[in-house]
N, C-alpha and C positions, 0 to 999 in steps of 0.2 A: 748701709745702702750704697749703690752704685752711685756714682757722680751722673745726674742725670743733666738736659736741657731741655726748653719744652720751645719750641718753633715756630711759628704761627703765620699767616698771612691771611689779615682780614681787611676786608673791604668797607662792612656798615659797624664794625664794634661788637659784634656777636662771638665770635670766635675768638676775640684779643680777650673778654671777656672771663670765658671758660679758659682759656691760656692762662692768666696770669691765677687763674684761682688753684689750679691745678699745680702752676710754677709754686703758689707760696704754698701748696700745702705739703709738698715735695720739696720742699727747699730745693728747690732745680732752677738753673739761671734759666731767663728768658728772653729770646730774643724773635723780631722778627723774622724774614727770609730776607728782607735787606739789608739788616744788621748780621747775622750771622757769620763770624769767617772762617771760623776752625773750628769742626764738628769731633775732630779726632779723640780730645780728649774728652768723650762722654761715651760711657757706656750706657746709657741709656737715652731716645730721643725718642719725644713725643711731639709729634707731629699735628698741628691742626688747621684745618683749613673750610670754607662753607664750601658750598654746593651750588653752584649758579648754571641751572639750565643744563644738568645734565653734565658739568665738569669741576673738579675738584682744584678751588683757588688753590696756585700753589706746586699744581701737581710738577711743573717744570722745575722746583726743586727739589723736588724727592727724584726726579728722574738724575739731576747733573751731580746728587747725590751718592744715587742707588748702587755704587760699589762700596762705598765707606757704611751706608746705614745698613745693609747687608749683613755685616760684622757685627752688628749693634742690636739690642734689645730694641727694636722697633714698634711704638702705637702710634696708630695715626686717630685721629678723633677727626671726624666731619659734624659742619655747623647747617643747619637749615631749617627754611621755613616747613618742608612736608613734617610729619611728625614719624618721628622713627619708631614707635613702639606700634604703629600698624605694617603690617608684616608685609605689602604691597608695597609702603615706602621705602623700607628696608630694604626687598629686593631691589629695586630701583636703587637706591643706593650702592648698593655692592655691586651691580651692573655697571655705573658709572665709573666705581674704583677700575674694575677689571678694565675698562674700557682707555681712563685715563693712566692708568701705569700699567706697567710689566707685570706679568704671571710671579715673575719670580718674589717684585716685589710685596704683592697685593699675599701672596702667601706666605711671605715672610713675616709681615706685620699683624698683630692683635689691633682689630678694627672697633671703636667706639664709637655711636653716633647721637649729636642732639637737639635739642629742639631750637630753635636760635628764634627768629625778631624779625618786621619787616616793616619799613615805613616806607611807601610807596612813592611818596612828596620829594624823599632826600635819596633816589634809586638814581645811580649817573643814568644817560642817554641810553646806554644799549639795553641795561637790566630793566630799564620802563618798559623800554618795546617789545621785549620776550613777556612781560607780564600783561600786557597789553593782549599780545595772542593769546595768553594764558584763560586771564578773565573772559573772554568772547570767545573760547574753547570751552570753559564750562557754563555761561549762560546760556550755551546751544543745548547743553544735557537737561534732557527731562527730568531727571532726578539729581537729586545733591545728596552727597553724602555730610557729616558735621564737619570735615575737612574741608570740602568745599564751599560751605558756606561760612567759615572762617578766612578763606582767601578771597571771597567774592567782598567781604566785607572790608580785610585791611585795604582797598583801593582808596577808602573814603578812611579810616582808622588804624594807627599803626597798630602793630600786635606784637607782644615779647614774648616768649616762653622763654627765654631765656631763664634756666634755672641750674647754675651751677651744681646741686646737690645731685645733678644726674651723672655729676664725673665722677662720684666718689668710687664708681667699679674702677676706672681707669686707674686710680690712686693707688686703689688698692693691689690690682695688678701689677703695677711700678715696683710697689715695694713686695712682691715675693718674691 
């Protein structure tokens, strides 16, 4: 198998999480985007980062990157609380990628996404106040979908989904 790295920049533990499980099951070093110095010597990088409000933690290194990972088997994996197997969060997400990188990159990479964790109590200053508009954007909706009465809930409850067996596709694609 190629000499792979796996990259990560996470903010609550969600994303280091699925990083490092994905690192050991790839024998692939790991490193954060502040540890990182020399991507050169990997043919393969996997990229992961959460999802905050619409921008992919992170994305400013795949951008001061994007001529070296270009060259490179490229996956980027995104970490979030919406749930990616409904097809509305998913677009949403792949909107976000396009938005936050380049065409060229956002189509060069095999995109993964997963379910991550949110404790509302331990969200720094800014991430409160977007979830803040968040919650009083859907206690205005008449209707709740099971999505949203899972978000309305972790205000008062953290919630994990956090479940590494959801990278095993990324794994697998690593190693074809």
């Amino acid at each position: 198998m190629a000499k792979a790295a796996v990259v990560f920049r996470s903010e609550y533990g969600s994303t280091k999480r699925y990083a490092s499980y994905i690192a050991e099951k790839l024998q692939a070093d790991l490193f954060s985007t502040d540890e990182v110095k020399d991507i050169s010597v990997y043919d393969t990088i996997v990229y992961g980062g959460g999802i905050y409000a619409g921008a992919l933690n992170g994305s400013d290194w795949l951008q001061k990157n994007k001529e070296a990972l270009l060259h490179k088997k490229l996956i980027i994996f995104t970490c979030g609380i919406s749930d990616p197997q409904e097809p509305k969060n998913l677009e949403s997400i792949h909107a976000y990628l396009k938005k936050n990188l380049t065409e060229e990159l956002v189509c060069h990479a095999k995109v993964f996404c997963f379910h991550g964790a949110l404790d509302y109590k331990k969200l720094k200053f800014t991430h409160k106040g977007i979830m803040t508009v968040v919650f009083q954007a859907l206690k205005r909706k008449k209707e709740h979908s099971a999505q949203d009465e899972v978000m309305l809930k972790c205000r008062d409850v953290p919630v994990d989904f956090v479940d590494v067996s959801q990278a095993e596709a990324l794994i697998e694609f690593v190693k074809e």
